[in-house]
C-alpha positions in Angstrom: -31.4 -15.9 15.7 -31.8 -15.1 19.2 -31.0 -11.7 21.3 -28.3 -13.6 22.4 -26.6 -15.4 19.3 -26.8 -12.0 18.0 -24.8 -10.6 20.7 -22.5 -13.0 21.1 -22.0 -12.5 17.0 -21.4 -9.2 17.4 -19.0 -9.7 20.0 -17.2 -12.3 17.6 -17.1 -9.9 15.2 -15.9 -6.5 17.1 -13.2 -9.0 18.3 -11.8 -9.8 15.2 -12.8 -6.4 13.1 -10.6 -4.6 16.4 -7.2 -6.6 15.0 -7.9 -5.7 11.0 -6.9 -2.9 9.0 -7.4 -4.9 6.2 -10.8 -5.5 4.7 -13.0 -5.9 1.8 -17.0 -5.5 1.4 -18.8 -7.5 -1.8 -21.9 -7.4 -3.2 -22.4 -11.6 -4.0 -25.8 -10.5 -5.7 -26.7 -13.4 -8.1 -24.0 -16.2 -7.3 -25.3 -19.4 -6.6 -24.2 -21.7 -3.9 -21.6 -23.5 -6.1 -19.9 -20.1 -7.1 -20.0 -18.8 -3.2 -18.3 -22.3 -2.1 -15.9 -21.9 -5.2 -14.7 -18.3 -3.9 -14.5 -19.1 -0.2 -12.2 -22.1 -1.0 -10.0 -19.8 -3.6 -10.2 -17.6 -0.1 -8.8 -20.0 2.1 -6.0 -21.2 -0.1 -4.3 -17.4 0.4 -4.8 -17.9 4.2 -8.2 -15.2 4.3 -11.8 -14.9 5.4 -14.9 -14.6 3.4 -18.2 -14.6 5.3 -21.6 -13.7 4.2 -22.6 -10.3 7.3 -25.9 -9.4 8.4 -25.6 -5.3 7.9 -27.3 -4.2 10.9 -24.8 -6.3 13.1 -21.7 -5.8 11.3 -22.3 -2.1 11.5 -22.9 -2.2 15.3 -19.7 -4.8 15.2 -17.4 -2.3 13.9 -18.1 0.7 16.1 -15.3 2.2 17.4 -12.7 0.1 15.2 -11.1 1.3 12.5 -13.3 -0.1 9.7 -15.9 2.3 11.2 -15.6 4.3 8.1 -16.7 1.4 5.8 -20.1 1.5 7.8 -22.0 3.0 5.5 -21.5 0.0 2.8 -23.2 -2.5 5.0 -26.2 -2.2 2.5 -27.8 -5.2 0.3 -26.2 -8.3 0.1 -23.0 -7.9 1.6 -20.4 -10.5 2.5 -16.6 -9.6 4.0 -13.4 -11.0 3.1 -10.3 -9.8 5.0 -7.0 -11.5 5.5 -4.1 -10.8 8.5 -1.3 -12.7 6.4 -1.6 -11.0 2.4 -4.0 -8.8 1.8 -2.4 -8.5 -2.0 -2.8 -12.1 -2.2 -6.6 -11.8 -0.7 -7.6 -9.1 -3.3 -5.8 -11.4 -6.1 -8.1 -14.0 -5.5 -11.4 -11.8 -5.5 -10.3 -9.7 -8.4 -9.9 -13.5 -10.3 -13.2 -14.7 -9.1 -14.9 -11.2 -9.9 -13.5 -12.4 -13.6 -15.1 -15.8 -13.7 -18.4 -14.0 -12.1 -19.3 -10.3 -13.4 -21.8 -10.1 -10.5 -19.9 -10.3 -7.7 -18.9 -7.0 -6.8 -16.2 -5.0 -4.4 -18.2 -2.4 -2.4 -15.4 -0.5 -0.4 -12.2 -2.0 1.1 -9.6 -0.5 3.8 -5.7 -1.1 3.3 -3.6 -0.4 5.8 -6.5 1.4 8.3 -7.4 3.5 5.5 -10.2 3.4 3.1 -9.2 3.0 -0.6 -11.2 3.8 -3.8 -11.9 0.2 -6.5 -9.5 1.5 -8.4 -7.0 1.4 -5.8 -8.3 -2.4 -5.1 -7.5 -3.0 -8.4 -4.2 -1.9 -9.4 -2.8 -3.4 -5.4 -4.7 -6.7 -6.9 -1.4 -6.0 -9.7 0.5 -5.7 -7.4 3.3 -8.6 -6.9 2.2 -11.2 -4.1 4.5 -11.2 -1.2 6.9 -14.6 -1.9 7.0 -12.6 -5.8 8.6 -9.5 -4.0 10.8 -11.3 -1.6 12.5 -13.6 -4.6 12.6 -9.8 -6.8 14.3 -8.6 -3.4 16.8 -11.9 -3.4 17.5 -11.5 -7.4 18.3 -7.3 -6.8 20.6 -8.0 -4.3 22.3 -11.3 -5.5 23.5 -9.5 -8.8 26.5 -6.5 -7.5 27.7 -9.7 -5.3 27.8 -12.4 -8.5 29.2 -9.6 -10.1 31.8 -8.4 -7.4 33.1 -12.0 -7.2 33.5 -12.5 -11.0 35.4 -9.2 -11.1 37.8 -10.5 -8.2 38.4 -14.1 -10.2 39.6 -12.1 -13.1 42.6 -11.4 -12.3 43.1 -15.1 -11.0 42.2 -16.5 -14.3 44.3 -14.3 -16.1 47.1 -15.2 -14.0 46.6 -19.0 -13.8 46.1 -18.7 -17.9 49.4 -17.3 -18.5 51.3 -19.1 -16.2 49.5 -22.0 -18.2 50.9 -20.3 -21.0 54.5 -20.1 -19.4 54.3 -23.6 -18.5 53.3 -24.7 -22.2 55.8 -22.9 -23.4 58.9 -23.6 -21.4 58.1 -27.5 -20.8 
């Protein structure tokens, strides 16, 4: 790579690292090709990124931004996986593939402009994707309303039945 490709990478990078506060550093140690290509595709299909870094250039890419602080994981093998869309859908799809493959690894991540521990990773991997929450939000708020208009038609059908019953009776 040449003094220039690496600068305009860096560039490329610090452009896009500026607009995240969501991101995740891996350690794909020991994956072959197939199982990379497998986990950028289950990547893509939530909508997110997953590229393999070079550590000395992603650490000058993210000075001054606020993944600054995840600087100091750029070591080894190191590949970055962020999404703008769901982060909880992102880290869904790396905690399945991190199943299937006991090697690959989560380094460090940064939620929300702030650096969380793996076990934070893991239980907002639990956490219900976004479409999950939003049809939980529908369900919460349908129920006092399906339940305020059965409590109006009460009356009504307690009226129309004995009027029903007057009629039956009187005809």
């Amino acid at each position: 790579m040449t003094k220039q490709e690496k600068s305009d990478q860096i560039e490329r990078w610090r452009t896009e690292f500026a607009a995240l506060d969501n991101m995740v550093l891996l350690d794909f140690r020991g994956l072959n090709v197939d199982a990379v290509s497998k986990i950028r595709r289950s990547v893509r299909e939530v909508n997110g990124h997953y590229e393999v870094v070079q550590n000395r250039l992603a650490a000058r890419a993210v000075e001054g931004t606020a993944l600054e602080s995840l600087r100091d994981q750029l070591s080894g093998p190191t590949a970055i996986a962020y999404s703008r869309d769901n982060p909880i859908a992102l880290l869904k799809a790396l905690q399945a593939a991190a199943k299937q493959h006991p090697q690959f690894e989560f380094k460090a991540g940064m939620v929300e402009g702030r650096v969380v521990s793996l076990a934070d990773l893991a239980a907002f991997a639990s956490l219900p994707s976004k479409p999950e929450l939003i049809g939980l939000l529908a369900t919460v708020l349908q129920t006092p309303l399906v339940r305020l208009v059965t409590a109006l038609r009460a009356p009504l059908r307690s009226l129309a039945g004995s009027l029903d019953q007057l009629a039956k009776k009187n005809g």
